[in-house]
N, C-alpha and C positions, 0 to 999 in steps of 0.2 A: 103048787100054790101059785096062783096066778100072779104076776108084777103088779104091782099100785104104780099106777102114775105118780110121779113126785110133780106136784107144782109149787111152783115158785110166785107166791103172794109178795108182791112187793106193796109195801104200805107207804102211803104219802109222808114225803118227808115233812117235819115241821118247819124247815129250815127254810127262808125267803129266796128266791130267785136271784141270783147275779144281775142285775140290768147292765147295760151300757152308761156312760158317764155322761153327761149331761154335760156335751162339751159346750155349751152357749155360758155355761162357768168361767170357762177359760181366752172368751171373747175378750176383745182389747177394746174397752168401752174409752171415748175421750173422758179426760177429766173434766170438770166443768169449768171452764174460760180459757183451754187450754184452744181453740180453733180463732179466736177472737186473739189469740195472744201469737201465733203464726203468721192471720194474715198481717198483725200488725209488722210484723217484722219483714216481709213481705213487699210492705209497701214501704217501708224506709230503705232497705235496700236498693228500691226501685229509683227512691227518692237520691239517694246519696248517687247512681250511677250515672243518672240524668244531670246532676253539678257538676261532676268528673266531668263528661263527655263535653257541656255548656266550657267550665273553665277550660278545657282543651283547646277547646277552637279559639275561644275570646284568647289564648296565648298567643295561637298560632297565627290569628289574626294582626294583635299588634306587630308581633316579631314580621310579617310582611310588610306592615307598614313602617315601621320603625328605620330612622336613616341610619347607614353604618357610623359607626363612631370613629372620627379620621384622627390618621394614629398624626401623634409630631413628631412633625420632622426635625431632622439635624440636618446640620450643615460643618462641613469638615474642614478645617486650618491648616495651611500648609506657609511656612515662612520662607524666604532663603536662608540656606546652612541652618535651617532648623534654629535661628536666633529667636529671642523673645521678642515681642511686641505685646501689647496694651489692650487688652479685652475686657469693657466694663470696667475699666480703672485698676485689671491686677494681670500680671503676666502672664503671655501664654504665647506655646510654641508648634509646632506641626504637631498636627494628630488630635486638638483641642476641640472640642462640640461646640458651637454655636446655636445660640436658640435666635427666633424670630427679636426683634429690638437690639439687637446687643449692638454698643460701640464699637470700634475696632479704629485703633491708632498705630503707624507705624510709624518708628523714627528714621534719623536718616538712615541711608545706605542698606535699607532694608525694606524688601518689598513684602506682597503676602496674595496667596489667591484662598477665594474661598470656596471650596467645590459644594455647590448645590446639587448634583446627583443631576435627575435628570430633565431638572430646572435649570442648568448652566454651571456658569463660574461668574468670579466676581473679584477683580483685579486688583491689588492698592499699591502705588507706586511710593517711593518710598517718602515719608516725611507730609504723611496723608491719613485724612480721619476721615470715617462714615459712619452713616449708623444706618444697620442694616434690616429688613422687616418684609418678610414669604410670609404666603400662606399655604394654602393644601391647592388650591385654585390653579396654582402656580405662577402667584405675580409676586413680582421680585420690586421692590422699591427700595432706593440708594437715598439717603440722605449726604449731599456731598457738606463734608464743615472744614473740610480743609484740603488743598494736593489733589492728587487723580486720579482716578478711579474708571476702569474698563469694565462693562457685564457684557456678557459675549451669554446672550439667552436663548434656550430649547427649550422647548415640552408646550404646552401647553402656558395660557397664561401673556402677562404683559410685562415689561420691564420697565420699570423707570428712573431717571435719573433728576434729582430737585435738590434746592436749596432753600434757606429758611425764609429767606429774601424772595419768596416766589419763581423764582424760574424752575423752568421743568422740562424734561427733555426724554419721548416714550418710544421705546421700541414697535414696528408695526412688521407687518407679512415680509416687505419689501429691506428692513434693516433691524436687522436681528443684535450687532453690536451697537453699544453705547459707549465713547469715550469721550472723556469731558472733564477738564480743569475745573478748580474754583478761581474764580476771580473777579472781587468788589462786588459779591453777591450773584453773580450769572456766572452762566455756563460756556465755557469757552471749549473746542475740539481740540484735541490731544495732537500737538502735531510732533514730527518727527523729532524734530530737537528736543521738543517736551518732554518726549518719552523716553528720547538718548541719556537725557539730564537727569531723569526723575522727576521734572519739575521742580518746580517753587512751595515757600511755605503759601503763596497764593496761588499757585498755578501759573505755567504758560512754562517762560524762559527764566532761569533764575539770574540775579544782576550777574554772580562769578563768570554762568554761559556768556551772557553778553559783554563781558568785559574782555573774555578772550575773544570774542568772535571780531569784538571791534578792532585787538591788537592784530589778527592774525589779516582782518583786511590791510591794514596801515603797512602792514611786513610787504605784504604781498602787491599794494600800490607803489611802495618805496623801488621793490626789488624791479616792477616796468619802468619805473622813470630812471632806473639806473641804467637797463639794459638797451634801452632806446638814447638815450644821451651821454654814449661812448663808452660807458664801461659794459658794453655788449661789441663793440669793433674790435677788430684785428691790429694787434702793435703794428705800428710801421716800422720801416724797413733800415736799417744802418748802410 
């Protein structure tokens, strides 16, 4: 008996096709004002970096221009034997600050220097007032109101030495120290004896100095006229 072919009749299914997925679904669509809301931001950004950069310079700019801010100075006390004296009307002794204006009185037998760094010094003999006044510049001006007072000046700057009464007496290239009594309102130069004595409550020689100076001549004229008429000869002879 002959084989039969077996065929295989497939019948269409009813079933719809699989398509592919319509990926333009899953596109990232802008929202609407969202590209308008970017650039805005965009441009403030833009806006805030260009202020920065503007205030940068306009900082950098002043701080060039701008002068430095000069520090104050001090000025340092030094007494002998570290005794007190009289600063703006209250004690003070070695090691004490000094600002520009300040008084400085010293009584007797005590002197005081006042070291100005590298502006100088500034000397007060004893039984002597001034009032003292620097700047950054480096000028040193002495008001003398009583006694005697040396500034021995460096650095830059000028020095001077004045009284109330108008006289004035300035440091230049050629003379660097200032020394100078008061006396009935001028400036008198600091001489040897001056400075030996301390000076006066006015300056110069005080009357005690002169009192001995005059004894010690008187001693010393007495002691030639003794020794030139006979009590400088040889006894004679027995």
């Amino acid at each position: 008996m002959p084989e039969k072919a077996l065929t295989l009749l497939l019948k269409p299914s009813k079933l719809r096709p699989l398509r592919a997925p319509n990926l333009k679904l899953f596109a990232c669509y802008p929202v609407e004002g969202t590209n308008k809301t970017m650039s805005t931001l965009r441009h403030t950004r833009r806006a805030i970096a260009v202020f920065l950069a503007v205030a940068l310079v306009q900082i950098c700019i002043q701080l060039s221009f701008a002068a430095p801010v000069p520090q104050q100075f001090i000025a340092r006390l030094t007494t002998t034997g570290n005794q007190p004296i009289t600063v703006n009307g209250a004690s003070a002794a070695s090691g004490a600050s000094l600002l520009t204006g300040a008084t400085i009185e010293t009584p007797a037998a005590v002197s005081a220097t006042i070291d100005l760094g590298a502006l100088g010094t500034v000397e007060l003999q004893p039984n002597s007032s001034i009032q003292l006044d620097f700047d950054d510049s480096g000028n040193v001006r002495v008001k003398v109101l009583r006694g005697c007072v040396r500034i021995n000046k460096s650095g830059p700057g000028e020095a001077e030495a004045y009284t109330a009464e108008g006289a004035s007496e300035k440091s230049s290239s050629a003379r660097k120290g200032l020394g100078f009594c008061y006396l009935n309102g001028g400036l008198n130069p600091i001489s040897q004896a001056a400075a030996a004595t301390g000076g006066g409550g006015g300056g110069g020689i005080g009357t005690a100095a002169l009192v001995a100076i005059i004894a010690g001549g008187g001693a010393l004229a007495a002691g030639l006229i003794w020794a030139f008429h006979g009590g400088g000869g040889n006894p004679s002879p027995h």
